[in-house]
DSSP file (Angstrom, degrees, kcal/mol; ACC not computed):
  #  RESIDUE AA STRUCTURE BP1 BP2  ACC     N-H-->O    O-->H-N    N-H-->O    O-->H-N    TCO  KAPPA ALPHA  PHI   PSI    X-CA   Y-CA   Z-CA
    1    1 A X    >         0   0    0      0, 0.0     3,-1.2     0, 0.0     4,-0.3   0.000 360.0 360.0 360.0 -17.4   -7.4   10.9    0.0
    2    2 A X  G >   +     0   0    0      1,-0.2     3,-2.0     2,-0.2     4,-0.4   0.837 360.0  74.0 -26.8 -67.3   -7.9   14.7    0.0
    3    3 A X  G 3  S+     0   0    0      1,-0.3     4,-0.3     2,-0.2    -1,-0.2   0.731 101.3  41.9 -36.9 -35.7   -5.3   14.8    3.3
    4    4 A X  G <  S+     0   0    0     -3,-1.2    -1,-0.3     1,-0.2    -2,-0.2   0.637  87.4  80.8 -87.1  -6.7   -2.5   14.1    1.1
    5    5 A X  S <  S+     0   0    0     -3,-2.0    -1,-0.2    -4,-0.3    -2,-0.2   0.985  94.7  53.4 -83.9 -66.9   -3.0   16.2   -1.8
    6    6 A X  S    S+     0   0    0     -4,-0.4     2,-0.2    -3,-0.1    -1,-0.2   0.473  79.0 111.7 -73.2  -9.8   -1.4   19.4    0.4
    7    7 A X        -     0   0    0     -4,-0.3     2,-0.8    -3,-0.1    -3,-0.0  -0.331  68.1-138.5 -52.9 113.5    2.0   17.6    1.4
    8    8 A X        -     0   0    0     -2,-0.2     2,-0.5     6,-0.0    -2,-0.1  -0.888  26.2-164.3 -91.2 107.5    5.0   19.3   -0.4
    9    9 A X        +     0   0    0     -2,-0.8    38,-0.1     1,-0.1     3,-0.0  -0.970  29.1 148.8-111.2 105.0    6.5   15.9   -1.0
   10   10 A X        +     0   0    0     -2,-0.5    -1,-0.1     0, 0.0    -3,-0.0   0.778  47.8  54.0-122.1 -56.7   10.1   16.9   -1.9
   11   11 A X  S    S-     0   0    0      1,-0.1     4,-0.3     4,-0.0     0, 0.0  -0.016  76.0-121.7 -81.7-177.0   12.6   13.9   -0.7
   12   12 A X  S  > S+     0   0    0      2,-0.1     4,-2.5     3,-0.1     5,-0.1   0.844 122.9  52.9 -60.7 -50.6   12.6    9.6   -1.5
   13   13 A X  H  > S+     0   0    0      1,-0.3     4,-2.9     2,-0.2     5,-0.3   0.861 112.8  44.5 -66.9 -45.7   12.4    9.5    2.8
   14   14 A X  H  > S+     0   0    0      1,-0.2     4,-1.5     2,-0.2    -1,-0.3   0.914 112.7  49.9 -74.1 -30.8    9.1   11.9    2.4
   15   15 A X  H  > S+     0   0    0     -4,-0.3     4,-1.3     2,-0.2    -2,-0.2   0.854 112.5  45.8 -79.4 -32.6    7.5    9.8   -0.7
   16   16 A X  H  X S+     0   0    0     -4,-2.5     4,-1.7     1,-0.2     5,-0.2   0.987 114.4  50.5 -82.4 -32.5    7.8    6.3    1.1
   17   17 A X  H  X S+     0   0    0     -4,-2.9     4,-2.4     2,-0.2    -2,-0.2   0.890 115.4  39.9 -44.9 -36.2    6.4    8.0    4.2
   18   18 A X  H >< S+     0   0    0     -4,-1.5     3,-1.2    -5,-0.3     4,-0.3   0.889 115.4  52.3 -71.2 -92.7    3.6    9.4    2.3
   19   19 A X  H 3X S+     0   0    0     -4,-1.3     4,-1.6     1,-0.3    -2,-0.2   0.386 112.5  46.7  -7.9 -47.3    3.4    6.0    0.3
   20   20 A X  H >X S+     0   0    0     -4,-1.7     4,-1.6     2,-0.3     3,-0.8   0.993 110.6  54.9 -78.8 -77.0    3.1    3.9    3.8
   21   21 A X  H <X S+     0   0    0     -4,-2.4     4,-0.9    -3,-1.2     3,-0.3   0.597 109.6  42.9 -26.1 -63.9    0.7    6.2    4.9
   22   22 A X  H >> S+     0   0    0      1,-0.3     4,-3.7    -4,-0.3     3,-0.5   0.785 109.9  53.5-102.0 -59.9   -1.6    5.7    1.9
   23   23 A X  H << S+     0   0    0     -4,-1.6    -1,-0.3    -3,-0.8     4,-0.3   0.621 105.7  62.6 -93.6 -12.1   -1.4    1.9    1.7
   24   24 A X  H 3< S+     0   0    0     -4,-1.6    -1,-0.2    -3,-0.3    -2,-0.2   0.933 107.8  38.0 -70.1 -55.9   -2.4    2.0    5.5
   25   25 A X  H X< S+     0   0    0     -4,-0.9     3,-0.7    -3,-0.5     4,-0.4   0.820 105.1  62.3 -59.4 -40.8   -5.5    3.5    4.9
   26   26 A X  T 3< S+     0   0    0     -4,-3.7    -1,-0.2     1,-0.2    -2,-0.2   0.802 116.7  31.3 -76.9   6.1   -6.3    2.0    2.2
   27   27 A X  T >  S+     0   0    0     -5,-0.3     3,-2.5    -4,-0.3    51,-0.4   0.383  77.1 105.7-121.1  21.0   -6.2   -1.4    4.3
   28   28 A X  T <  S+     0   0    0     -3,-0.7    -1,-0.1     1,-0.3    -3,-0.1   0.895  70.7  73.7 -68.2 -27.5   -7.3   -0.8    7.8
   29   29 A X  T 3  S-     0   0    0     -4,-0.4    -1,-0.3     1,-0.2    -2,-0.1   0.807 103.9-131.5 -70.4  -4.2  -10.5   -2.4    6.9
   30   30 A X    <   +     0   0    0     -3,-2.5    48,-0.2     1,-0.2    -1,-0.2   0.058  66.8 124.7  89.7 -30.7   -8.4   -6.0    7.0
   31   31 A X  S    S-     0   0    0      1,-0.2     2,-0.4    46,-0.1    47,-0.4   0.400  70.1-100.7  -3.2 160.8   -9.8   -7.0    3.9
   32   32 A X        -     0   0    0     45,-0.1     2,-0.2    43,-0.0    -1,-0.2  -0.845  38.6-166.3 -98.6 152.8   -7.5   -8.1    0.5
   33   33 A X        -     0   0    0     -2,-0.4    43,-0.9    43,-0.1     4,-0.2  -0.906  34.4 -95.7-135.6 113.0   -7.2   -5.4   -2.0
   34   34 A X  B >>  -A   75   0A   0     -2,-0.2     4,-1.2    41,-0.2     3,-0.7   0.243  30.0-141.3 -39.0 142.5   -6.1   -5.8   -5.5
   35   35 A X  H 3> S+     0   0    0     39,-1.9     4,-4.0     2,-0.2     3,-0.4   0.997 108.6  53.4 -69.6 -73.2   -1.9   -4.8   -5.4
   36   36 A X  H 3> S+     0   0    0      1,-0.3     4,-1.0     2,-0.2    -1,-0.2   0.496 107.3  51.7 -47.0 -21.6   -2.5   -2.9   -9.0
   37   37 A X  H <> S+     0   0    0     -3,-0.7     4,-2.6    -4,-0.2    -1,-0.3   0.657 114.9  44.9 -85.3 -30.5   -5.6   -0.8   -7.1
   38   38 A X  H  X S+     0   0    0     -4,-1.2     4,-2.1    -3,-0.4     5,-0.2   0.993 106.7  55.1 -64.4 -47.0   -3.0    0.1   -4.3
   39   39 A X  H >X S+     0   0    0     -4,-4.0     4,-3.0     1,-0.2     3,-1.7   0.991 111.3  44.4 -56.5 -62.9   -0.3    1.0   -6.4
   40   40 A X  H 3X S+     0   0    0     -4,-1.0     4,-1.7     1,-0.3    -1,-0.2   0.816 111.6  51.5 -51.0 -32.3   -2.5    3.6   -8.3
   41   41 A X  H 3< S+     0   0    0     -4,-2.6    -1,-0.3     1,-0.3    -2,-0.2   0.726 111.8  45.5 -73.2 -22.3   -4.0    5.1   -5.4
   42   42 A X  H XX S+     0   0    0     -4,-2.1     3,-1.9    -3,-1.7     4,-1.1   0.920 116.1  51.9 -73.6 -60.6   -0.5    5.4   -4.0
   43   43 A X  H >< S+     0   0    0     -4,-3.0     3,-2.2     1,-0.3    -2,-0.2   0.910 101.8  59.6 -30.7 -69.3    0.5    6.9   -7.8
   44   44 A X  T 3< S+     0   0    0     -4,-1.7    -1,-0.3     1,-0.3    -2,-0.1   0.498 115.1  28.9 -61.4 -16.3   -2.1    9.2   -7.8
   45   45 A X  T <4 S+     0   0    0     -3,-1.9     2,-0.3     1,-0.5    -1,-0.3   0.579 126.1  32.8-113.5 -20.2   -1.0   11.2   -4.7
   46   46 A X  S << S-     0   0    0     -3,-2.2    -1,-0.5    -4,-1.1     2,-0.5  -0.947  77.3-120.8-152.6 133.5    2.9   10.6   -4.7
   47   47 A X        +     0   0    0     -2,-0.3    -4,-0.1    -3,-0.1    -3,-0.1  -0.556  57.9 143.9 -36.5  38.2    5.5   10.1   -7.6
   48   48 A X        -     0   0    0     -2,-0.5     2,-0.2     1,-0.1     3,-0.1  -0.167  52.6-113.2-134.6 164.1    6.7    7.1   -6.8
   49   49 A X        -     0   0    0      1,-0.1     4,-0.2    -2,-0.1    -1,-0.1  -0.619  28.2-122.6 -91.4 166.0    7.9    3.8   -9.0
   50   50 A X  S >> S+     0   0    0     -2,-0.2     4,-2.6     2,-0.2     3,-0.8   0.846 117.5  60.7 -69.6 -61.5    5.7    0.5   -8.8
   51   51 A X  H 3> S+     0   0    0      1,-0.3     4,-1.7     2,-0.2     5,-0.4   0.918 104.1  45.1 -41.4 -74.5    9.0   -0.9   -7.6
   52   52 A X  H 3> S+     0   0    0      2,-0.3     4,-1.5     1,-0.3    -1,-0.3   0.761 107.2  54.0 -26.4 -47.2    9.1    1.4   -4.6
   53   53 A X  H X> S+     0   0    0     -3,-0.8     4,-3.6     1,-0.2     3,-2.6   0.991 112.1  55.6 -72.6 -65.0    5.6    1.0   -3.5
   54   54 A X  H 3X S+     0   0    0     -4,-2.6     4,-1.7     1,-0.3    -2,-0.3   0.731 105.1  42.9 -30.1 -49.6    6.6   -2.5   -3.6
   55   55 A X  H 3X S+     0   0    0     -4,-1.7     4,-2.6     1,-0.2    -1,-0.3   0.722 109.1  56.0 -77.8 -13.1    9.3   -2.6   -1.6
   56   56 A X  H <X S+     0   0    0     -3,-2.6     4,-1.5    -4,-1.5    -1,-0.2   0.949 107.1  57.6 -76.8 -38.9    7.7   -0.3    1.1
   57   57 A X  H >X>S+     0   0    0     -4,-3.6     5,-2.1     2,-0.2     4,-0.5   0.944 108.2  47.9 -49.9 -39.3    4.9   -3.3    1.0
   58   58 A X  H ><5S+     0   0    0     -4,-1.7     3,-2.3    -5,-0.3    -1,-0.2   0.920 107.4  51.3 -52.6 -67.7    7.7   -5.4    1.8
   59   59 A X  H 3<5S+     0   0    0     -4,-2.6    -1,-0.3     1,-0.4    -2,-0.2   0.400 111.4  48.8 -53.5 -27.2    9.0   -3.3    4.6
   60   60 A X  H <<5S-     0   0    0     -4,-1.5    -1,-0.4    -3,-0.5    -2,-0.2   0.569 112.4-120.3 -88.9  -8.1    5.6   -3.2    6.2
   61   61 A X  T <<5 -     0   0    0     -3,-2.3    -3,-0.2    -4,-0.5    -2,-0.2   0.635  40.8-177.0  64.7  19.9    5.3   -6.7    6.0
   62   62 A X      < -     0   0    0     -5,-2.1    16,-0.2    16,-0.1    -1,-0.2  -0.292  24.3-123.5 -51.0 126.0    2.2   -7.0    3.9
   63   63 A X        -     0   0    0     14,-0.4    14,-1.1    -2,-0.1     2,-0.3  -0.517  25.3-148.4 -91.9 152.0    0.6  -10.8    2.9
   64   64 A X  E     +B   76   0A   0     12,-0.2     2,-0.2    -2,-0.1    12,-0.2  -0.967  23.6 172.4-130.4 123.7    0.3  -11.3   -0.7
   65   65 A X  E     -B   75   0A   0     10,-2.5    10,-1.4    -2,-0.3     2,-0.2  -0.628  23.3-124.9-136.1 162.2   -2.3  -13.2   -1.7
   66   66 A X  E     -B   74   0A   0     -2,-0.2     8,-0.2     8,-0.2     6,-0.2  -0.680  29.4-108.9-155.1 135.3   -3.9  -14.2   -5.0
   67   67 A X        -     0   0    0      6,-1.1     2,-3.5    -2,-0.2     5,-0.5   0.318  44.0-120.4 -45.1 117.5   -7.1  -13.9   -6.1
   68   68 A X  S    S+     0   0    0      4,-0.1     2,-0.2     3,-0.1    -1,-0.2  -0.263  82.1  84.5 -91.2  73.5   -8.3  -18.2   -6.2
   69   69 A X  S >  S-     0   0    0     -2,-3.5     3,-2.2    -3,-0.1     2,-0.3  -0.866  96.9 -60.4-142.3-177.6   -9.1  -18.2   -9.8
   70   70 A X  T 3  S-     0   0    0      1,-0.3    -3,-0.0    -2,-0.2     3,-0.0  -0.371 118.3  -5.2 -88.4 158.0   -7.4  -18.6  -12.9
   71   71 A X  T 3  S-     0   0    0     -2,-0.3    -1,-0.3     1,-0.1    -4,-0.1   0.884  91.1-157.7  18.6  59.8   -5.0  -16.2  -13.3
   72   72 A X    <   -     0   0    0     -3,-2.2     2,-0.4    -5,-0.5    -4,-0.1   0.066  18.8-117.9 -23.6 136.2   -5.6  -14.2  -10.3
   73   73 A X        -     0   0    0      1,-0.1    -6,-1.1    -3,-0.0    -1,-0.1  -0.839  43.7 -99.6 -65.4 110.9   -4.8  -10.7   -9.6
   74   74 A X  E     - B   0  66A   0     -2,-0.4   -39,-1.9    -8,-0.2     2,-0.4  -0.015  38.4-158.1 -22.5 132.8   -2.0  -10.1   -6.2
   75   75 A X  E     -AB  34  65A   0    -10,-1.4   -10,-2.5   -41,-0.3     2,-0.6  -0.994   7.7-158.3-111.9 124.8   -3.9   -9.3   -3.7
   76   76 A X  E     + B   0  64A   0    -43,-0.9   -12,-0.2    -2,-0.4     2,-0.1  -0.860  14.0 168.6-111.4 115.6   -2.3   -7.3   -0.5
   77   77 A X        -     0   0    0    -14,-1.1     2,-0.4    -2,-0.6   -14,-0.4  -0.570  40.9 -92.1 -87.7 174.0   -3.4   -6.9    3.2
   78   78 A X        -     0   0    0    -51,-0.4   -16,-0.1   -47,-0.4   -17,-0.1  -0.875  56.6 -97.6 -88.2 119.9   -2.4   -5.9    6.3
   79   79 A X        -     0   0    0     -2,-0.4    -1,-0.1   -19,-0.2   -17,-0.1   0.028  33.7-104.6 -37.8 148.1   -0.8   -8.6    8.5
   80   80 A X        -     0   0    0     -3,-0.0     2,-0.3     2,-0.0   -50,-0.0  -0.026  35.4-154.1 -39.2 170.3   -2.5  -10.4   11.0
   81   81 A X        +     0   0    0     -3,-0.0     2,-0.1     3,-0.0    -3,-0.0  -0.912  19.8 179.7-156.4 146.8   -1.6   -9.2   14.5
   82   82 A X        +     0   0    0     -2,-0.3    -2,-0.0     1,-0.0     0, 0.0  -0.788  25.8 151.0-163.8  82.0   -1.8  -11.6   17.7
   83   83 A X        -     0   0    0     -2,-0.1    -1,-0.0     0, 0.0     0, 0.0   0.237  68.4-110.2-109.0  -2.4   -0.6   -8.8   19.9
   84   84 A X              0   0    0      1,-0.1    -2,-0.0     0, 0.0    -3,-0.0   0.276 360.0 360.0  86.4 -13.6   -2.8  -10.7   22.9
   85   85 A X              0   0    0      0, 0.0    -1,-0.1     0, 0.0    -3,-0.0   0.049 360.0 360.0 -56.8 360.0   -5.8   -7.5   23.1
């Protein structure tokens, strides 16, 4: 997460870019990852509201999952893709 640390993050437009970035990496592996893990890691690099991060999850299309116990934690991934490759 070092890459992001040097970014002069000034605007809203620059923080969801950054934000998107960050929630990308942390899910290329395809995997679910707790929503509450994302959000901080996202926090920790960028100012951002919880709300925000959300709605950029939205905007990427992220599945929302939750953990199949009782009272599960959200879980997010990266959509499938069935792009034919």
């Amino acid at each position: 997460m070092k890459d992001f640390e040097d970014i002069g993050v000034t605007t809203k437009g620059d923080k969801s870019a950054i934000a998107q970035e960050i929630l990308e990496y942390e899910l290329e592996d395809g995997l679910n990852h707790r929503k509450k893990d994302l959000i901080k890691a996202v926090q920790q690099e960028v100012k951002i509201s919880k709300r925000q991060i959300e709605r950029i999850s939205e905007d990427m299309g992220l599945r929302q999952t939750r953990e199949k116990k009782q009272n599960g934690e959200a879980l997010w991934s990266l959509p499938l893709t069935t792009d034919g490759e």
